[in-house]
Backbone bond lengths (Angstrom), bond angles and torsions (degrees), N, CA, C in turn:
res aa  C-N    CA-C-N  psi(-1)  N-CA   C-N-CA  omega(-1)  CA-C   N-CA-C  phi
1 X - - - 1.463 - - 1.528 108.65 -
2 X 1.102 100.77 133.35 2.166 111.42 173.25 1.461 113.54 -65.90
3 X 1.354 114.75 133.99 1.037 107.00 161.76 1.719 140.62 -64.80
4 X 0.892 96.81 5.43 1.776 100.04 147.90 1.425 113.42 -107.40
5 X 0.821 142.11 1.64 1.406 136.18 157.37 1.009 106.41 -79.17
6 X 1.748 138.60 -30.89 1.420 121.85 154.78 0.980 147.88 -54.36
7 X 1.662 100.11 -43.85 1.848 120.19 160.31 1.651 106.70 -51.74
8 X 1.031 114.55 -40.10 1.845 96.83 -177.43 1.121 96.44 -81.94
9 X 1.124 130.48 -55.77 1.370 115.46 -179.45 1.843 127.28 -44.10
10 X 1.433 101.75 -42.32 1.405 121.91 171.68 1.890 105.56 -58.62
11 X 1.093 132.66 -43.66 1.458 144.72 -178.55 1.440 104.01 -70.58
12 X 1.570 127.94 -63.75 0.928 119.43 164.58 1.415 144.05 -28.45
13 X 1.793 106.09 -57.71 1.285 110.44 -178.36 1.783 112.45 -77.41
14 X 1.556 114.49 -11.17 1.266 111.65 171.02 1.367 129.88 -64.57
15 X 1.369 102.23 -46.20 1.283 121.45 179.16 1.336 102.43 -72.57
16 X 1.554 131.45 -33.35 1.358 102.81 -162.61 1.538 101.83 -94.87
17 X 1.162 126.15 9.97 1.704 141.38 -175.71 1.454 92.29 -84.19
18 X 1.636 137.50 -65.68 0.815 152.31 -177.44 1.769 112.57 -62.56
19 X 1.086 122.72 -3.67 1.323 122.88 177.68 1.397 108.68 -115.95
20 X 1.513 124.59 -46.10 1.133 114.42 145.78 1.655 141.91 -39.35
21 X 1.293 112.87 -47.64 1.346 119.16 -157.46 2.107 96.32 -80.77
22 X 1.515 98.65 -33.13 1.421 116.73 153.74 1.616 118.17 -22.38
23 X 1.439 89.33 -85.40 1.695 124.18 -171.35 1.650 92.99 -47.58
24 X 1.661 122.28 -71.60 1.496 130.41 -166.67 1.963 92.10 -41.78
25 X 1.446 119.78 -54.26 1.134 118.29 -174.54 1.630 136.54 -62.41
26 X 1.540 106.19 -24.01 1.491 118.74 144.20 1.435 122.43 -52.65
27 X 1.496 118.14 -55.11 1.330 121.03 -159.97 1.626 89.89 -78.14
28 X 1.321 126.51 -11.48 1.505 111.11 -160.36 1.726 104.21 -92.34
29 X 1.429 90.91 -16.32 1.568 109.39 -178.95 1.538 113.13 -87.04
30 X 1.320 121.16 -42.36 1.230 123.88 152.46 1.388 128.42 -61.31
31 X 1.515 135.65 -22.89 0.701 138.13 150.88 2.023 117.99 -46.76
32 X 0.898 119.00 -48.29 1.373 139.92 -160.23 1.599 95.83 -74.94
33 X 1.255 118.66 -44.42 1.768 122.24 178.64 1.707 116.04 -87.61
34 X 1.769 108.97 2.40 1.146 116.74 158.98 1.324 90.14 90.96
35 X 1.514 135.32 10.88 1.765 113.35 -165.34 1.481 114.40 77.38
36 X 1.130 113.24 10.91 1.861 110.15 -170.24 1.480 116.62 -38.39
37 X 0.855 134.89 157.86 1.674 141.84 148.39 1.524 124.84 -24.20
38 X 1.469 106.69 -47.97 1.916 128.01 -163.71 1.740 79.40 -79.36
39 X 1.241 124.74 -35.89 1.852 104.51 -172.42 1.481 120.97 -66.73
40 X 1.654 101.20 1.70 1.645 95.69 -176.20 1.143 122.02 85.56
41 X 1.237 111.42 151.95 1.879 109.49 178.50 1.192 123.23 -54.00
42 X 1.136 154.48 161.70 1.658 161.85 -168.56 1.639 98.57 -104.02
43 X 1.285 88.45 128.49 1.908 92.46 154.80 1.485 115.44 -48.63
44 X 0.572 114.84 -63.22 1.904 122.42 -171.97 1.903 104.79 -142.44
45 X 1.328 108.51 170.42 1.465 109.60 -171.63 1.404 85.76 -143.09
46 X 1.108 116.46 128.95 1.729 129.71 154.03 1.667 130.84 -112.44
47 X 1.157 100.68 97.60 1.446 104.05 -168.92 1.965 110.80 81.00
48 X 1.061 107.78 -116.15 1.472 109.41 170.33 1.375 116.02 -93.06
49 X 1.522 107.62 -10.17 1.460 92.78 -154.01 1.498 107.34 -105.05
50 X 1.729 134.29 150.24 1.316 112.10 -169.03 1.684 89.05 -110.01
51 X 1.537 99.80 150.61 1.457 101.88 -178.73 1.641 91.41 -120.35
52 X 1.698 106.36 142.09 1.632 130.76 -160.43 1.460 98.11 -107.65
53 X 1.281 115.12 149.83 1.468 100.31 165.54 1.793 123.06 -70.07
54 X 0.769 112.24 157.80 1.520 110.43 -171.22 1.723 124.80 -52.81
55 X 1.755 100.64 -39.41 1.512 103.21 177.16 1.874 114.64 -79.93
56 X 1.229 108.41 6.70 1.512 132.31 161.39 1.954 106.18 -27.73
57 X 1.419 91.22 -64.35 1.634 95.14 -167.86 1.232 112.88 -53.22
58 X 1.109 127.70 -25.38 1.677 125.08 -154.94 1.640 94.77 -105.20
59 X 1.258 106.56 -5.27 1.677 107.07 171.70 1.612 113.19 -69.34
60 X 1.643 86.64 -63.89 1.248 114.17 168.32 1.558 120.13 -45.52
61 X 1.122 117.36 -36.17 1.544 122.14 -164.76 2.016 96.87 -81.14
62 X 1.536 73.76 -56.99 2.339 78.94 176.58 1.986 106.69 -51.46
63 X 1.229 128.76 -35.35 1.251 145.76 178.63 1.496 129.43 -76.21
64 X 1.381 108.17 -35.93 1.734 113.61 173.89 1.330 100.82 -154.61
65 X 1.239 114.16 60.53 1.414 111.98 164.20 1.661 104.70 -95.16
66 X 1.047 122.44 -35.53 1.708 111.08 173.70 1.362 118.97 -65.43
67 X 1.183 133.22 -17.95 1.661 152.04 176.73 1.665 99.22 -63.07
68 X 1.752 112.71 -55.62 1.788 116.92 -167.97 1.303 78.85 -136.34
69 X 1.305 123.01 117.00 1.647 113.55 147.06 1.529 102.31 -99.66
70 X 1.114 144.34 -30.17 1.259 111.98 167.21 1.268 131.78 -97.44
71 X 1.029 126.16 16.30 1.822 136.59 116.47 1.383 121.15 -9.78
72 X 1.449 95.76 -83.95 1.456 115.23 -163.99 1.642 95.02 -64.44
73 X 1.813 116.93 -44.00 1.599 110.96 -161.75 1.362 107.41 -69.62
74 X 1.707 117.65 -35.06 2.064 126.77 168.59 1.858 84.60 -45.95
75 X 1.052 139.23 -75.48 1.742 135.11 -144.06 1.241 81.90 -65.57
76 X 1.433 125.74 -79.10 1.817 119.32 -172.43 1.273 115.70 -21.49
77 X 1.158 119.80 -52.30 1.637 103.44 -178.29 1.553 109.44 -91.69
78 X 1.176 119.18 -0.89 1.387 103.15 154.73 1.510 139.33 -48.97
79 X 1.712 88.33 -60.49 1.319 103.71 169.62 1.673 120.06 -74.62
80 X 1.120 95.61 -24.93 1.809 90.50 156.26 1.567 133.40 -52.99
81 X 1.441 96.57 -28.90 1.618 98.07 174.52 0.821 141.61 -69.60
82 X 1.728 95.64 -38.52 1.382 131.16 160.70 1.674 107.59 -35.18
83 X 1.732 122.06 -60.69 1.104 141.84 -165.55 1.612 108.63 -58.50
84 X 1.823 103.86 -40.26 1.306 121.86 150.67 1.187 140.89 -6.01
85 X 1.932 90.87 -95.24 1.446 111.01 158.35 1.477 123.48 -69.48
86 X 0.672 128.33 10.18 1.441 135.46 -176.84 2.073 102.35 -106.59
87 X 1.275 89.09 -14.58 2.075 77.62 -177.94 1.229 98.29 -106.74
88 X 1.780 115.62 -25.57 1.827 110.54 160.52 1.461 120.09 -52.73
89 X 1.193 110.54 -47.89 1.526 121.33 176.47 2.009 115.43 -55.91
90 X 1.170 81.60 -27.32 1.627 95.19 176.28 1.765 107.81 -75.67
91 X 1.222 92.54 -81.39 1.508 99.96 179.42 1.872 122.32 -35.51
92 X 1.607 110.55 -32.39 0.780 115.66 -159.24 1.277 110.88 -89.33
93 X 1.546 126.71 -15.79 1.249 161.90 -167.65 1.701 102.06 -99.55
94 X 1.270 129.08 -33.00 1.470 155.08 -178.18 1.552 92.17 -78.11
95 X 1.269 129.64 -34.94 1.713 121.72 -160.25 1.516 80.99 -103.66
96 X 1.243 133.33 -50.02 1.836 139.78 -148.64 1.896 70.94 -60.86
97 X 1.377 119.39 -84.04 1.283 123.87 -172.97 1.109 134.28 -27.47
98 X 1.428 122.31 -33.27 1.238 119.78 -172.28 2.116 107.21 -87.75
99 X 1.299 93.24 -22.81 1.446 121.30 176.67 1.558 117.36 -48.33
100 X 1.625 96.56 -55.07 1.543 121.89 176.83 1.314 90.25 -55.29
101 X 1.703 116.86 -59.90 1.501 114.57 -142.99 1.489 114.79 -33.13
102 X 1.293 95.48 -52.58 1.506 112.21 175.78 1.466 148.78 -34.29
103 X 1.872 87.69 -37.94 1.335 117.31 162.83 1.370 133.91 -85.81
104 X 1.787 97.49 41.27 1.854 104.41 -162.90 1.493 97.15 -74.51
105 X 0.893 94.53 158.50 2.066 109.17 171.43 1.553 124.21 -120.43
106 X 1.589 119.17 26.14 0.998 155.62 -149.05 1.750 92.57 -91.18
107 X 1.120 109.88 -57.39 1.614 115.52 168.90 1.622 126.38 -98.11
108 X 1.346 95.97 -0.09 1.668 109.26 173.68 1.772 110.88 115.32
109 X 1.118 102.82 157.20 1.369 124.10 -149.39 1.677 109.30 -89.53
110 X 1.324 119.23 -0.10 1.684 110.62 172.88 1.202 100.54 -89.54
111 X 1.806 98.89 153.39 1.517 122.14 149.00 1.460 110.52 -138.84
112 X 1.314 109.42 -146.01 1.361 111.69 -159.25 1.679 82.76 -122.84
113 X 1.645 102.68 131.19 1.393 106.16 173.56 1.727 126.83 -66.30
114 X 1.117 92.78 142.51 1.797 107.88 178.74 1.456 94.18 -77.37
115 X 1.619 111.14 161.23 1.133 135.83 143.95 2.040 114.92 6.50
116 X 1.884 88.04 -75.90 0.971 115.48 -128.14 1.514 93.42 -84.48
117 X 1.667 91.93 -32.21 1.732 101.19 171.49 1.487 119.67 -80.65
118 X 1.362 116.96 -13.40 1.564 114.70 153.48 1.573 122.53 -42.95
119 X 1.419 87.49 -68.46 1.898 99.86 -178.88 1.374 121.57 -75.17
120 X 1.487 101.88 -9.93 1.898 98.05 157.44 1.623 114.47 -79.21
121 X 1.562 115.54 -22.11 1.252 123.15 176.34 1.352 123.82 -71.70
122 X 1.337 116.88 -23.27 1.283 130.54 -159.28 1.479 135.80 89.87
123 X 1.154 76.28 2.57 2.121 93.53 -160.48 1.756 109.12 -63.43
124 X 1.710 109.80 -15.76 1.144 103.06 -165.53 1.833 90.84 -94.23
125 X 1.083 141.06 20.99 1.456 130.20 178.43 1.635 131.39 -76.92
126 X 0.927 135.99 -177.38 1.508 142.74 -138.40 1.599 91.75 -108.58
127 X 1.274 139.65 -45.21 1.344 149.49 -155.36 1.542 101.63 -108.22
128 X 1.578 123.36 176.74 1.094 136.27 143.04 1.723 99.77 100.58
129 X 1.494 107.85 177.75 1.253 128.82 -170.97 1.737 106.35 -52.50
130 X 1.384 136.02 138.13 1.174 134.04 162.50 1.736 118.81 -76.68
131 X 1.720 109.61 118.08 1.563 98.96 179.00 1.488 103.58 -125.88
132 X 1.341 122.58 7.53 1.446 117.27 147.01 1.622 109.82 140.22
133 X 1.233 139.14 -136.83 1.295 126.22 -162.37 1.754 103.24 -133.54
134 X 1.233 111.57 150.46 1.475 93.15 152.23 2.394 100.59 174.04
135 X 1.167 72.18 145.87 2.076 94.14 -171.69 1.755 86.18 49.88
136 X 1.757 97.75 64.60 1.796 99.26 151.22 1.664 102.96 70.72
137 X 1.422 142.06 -14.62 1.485 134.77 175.41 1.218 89.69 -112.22
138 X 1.679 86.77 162.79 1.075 113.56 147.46 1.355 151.97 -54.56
139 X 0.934 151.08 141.68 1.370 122.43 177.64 2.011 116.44 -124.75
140 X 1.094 101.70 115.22 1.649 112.88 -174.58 1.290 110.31 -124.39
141 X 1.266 105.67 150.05 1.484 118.62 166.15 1.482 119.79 -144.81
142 X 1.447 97.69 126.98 1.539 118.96 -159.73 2.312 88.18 -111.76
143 X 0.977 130.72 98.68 1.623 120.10 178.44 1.445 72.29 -168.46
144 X 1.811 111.55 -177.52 1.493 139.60 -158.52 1.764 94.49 -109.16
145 X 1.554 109.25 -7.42 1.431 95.41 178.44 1.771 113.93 -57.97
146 X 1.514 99.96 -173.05 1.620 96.13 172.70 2.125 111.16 -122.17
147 X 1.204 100.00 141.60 1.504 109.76 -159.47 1.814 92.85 -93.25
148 X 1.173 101.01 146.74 1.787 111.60 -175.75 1.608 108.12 -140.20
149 X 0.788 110.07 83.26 1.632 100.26 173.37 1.806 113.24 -97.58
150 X 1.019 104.57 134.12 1.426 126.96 -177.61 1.878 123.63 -114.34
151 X 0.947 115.21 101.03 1.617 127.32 161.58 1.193 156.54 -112.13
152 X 0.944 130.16 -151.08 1.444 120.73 139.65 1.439 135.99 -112.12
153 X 1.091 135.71 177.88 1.715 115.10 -172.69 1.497 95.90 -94.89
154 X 1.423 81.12 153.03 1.581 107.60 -175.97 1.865 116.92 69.51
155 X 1.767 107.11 17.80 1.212 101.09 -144.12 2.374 87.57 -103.59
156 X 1.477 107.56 12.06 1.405 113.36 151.39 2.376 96.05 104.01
157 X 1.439 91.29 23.42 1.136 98.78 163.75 1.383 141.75 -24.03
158 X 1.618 76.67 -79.42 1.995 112.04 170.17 1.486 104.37 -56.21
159 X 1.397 111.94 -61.46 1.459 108.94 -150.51 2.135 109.14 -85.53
160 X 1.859 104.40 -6.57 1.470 97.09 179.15 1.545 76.05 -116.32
161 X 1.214 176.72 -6.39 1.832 136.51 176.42 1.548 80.28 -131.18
162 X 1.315 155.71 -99.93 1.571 149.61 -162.71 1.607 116.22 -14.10
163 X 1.404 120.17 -77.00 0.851 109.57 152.61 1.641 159.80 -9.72
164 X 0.947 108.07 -78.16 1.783 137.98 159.79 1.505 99.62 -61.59
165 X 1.136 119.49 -52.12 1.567 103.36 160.84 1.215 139.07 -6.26
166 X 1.891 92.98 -89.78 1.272 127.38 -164.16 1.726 102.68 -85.88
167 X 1.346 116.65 2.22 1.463 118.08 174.73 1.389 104.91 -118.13
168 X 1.276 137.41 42.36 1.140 173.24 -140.29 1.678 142.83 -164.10
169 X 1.867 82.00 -84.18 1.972 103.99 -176.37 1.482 94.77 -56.04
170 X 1.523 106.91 165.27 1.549 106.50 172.24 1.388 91.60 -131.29
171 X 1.231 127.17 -5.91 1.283 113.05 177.02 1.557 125.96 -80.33
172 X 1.455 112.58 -166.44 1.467 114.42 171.57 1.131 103.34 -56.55
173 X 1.787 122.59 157.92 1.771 125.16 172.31 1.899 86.70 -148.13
174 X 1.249 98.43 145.95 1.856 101.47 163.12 1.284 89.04 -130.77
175 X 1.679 119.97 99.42 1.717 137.55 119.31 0.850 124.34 11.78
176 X 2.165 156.17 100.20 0.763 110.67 139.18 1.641 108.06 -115.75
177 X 1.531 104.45 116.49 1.177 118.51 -164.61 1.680 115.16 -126.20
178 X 2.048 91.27 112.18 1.528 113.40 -155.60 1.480 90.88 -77.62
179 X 1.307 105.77 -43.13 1.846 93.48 -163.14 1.575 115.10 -102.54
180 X 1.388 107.63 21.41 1.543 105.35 -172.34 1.733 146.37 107.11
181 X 1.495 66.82 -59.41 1.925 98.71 170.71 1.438 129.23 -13.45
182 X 1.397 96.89 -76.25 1.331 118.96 -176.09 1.423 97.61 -54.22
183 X 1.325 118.35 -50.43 2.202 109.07 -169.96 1.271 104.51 -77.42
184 X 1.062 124.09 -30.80 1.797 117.49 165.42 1.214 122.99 -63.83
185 X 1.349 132.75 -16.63 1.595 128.52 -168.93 1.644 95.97 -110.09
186 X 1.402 111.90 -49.56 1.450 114.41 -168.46 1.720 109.10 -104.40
187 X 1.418 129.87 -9.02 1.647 109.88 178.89 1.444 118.86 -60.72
188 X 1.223 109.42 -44.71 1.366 116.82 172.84 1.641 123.39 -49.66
189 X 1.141 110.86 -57.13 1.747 108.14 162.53 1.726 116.52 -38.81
190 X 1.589 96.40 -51.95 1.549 107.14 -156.11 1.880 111.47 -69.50
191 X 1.395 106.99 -24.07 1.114 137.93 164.35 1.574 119.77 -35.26
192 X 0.965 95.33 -56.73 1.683 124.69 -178.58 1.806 117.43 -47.07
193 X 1.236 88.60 -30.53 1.963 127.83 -162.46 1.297 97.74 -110.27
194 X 1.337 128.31 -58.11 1.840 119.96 -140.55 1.133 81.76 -155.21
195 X 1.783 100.99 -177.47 1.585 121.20 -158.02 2.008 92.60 -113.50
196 X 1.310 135.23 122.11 1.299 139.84 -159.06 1.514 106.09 -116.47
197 X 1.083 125.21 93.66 1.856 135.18 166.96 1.517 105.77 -64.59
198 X 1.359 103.57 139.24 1.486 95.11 174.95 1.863 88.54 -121.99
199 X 1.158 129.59 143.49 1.638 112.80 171.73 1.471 95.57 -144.93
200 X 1.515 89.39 136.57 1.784 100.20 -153.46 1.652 87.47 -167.16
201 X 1.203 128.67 93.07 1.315 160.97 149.80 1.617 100.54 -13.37
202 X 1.200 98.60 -72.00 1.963 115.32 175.05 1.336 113.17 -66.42
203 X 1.316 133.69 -7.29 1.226 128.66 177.96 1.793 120.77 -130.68
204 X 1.635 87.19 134.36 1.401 84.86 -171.06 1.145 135.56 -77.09
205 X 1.440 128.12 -1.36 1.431 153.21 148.39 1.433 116.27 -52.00
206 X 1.714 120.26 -10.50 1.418 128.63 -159.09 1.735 100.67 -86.36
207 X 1.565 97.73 126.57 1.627 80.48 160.82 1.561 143.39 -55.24
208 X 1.117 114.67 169.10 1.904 98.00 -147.76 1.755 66.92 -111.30
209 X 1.911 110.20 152.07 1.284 146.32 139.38 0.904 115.39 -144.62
210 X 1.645 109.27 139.59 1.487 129.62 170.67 1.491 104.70 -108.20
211 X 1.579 121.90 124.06 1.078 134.19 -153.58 1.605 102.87 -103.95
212 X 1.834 110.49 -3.78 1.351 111.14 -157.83 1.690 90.58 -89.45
213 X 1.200 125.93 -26.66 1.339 146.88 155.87 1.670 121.66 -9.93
214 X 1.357 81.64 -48.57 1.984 93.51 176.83 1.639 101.52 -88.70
215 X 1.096 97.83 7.52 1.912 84.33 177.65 1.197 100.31 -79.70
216 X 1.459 142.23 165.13 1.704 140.69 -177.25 1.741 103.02 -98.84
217 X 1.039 122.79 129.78 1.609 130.15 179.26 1.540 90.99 -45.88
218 X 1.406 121.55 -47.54 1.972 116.54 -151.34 1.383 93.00 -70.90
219 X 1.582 119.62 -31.98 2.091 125.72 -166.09 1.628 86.33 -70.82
220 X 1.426 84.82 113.07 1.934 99.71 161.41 1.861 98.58 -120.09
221 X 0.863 117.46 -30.73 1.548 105.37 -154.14 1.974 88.00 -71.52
222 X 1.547 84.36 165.88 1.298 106.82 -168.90 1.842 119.48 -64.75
223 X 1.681 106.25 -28.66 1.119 107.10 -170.12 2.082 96.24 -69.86
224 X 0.923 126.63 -10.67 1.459 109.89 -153.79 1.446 90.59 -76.69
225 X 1.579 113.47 -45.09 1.496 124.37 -172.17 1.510 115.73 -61.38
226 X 1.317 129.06 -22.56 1.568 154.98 176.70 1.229 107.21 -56.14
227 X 1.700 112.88 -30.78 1.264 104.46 -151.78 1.703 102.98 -107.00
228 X 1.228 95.95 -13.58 1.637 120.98 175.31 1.430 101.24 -44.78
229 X 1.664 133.56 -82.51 0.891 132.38 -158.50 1.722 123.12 -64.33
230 X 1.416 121.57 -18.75 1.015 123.88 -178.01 1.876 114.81 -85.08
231 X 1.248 98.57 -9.54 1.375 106.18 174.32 1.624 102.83 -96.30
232 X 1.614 130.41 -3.77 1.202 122.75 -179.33 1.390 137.41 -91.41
233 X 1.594 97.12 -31.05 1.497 154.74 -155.95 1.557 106.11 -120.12
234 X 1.332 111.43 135.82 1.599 123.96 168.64 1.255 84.67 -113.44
235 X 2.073 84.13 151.31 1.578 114.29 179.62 1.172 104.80 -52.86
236 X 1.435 138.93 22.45 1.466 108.01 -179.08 1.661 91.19 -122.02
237 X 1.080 129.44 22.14 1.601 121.78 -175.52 1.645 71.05 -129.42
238 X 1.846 107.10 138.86 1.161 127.82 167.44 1.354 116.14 -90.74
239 X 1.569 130.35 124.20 1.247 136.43 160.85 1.157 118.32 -136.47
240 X 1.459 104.20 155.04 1.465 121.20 173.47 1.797 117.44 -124.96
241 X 1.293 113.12 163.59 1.077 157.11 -164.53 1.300 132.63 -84.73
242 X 1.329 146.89 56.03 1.778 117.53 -141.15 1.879 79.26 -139.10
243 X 1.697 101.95 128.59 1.501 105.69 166.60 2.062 85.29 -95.86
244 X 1.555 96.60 156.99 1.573 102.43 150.87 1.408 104.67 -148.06
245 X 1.253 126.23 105.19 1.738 143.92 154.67 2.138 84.26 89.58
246 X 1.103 103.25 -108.45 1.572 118.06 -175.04 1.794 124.56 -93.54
247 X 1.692 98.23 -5.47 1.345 95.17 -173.74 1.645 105.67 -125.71
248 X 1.497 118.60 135.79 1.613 138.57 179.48 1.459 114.74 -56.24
249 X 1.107 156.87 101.32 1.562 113.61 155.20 1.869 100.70 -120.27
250 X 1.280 94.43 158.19 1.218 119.40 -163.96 1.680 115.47 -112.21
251 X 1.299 134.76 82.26 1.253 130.96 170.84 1.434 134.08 -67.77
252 X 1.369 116.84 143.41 1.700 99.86 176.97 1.419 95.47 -167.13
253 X 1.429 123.27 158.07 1.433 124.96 -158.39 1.562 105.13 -59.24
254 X 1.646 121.48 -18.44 1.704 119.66 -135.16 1.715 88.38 -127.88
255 X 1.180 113.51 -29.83 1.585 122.02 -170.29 1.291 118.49 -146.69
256 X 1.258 107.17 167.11 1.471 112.94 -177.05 1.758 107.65 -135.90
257 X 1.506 113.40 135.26 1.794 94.32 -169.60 1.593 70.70 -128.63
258 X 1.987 82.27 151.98 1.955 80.67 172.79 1.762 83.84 -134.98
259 X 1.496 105.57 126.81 1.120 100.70 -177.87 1.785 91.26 -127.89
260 X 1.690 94.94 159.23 1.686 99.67 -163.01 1.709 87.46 -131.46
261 X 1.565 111.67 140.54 1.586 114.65 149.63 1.040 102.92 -90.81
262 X 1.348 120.76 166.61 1.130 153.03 179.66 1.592 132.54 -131.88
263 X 1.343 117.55 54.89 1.270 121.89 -150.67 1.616 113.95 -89.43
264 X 0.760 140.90 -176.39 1.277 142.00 -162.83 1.734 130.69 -118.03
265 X 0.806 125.53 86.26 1.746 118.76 -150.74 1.724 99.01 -54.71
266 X 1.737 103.45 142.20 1.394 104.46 176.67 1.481 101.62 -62.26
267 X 1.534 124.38 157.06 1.530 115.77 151.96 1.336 96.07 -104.36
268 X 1.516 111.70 147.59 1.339 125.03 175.82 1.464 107.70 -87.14
């Protein structure tokens, strides 16, 4: 809620505390003189009873206050209370407000979650991705959203959310692990559970793929093979390209691929 939607709201309920507690204090005063004649005609009458307008009492009070003074002084502090509750209602509406203030959306609507909005999130649960600690839990998230963690290097990444992860998740994970780490601390656990690929080009322990495999036996022309190397290779390793008559070859600073068609002579 905006903080002007409190202030009217806050104005409202003052005034109408104070007009009520008023009004109850007229009728309580009229009540007490039986409805007499000297109180003047009634705003309206319901059933037996005549109802006065509210600023009635203070007529009455300037008019026959020497007749009942403690009459009139029981209604006086009635409506005093009213005046009462009506500056609690204020004040209290004054703190709700200043509360909101805080919560302007003037520059946009994030903050940093509370407590309370953790555990409505789920974040405090038993399963799921590790994203770090906080008021003594853990904090995980197991949903289809996507997880982003951002740092600095060396700043304990791997070893507080990667880690704890993968010694954890039971589900599928695809690795991509530059320095090792991760398959040395956790394959062995994960092992235990599921079937663990390690694929590592430089290493001879690496599971073996041949990528030439996805080429289609019927693809002879040259562009299919063209397209091979740029999906293998980052822009920063230079290669080239060279058809000559029926045979491919493929250059690049790190490797050499010699790939051959094999086409079929028409018979006439």
């Amino acid at each position: 809620m905006s903080p002007q939607s409190i202030l009217i709201g806050q104005i409202v309920l003052v005034f109408t505390t104070i007009i009520l507690t008023t009004w109850y204090a007229t009728q309580w005063v009229a009540l007490q003189f039986d409805y007499d004649a000297y109180l003047g005609a009634p705003w309206f009458t319901v059933s037996d009873y005549k109802i006065y307008f509210p600023w009635r009492l203070f007529e009455w009070w300037y008019s026959f206050d020497a007749y009942a003074p403690s009459v009139f002084a029981k209604g006086g502090q009635i409506a005093a209370g009213g005046g009462f509750i009506g500056t609690l209602f204020a004040v209290a509406g004054s703190v709700w407000r200043g509360r909101q203030a805080k919560k302007l959306t003037t520059f946009g609507s994030s903050q940093w979650a509370s407590k309370s909005m953790m555990k409505q999130a789920g974040l405090f649960a038993d399963d799921g991705v590790f994203l770090g600690q906080a008021h003594d839990n853990y904090l995980r998230h197991n949903g289809p959203e996507h997880v982003m963690a951002i740092a600095p290097t060396r700043s304990g990444k791997g070893v507080g959310l990667v880690i704890p992860t993968l010694l954890s998740w039971t589900g599928s994970t695809v690795i991509h692990d530059i320095k090792g780490e991760n398959w040395q601390l956790t394959a062995g656990w994960r092992s235990t559970f599921s079937h663990c690929l390690l694929f590592d080009p430089t290493n001879t322990a690496s599971a073996k793929y041949n990528p030439l495999l996805e080429v289609r036996k019927a693809s002879v022309k040259s562009a299919t093979y063209k397209t091979l190397p740029t999906s293998w290779l980052t822009q920063t390793v230079c290669w080239s390209a060279v058809t000559i008559g029926r045979k491919l070859r493929i250059h690049c600073s790190s490797a050499q691929f010699s790939i051959f068609s094999t086409r079929r002579k028409k018979r006439h």
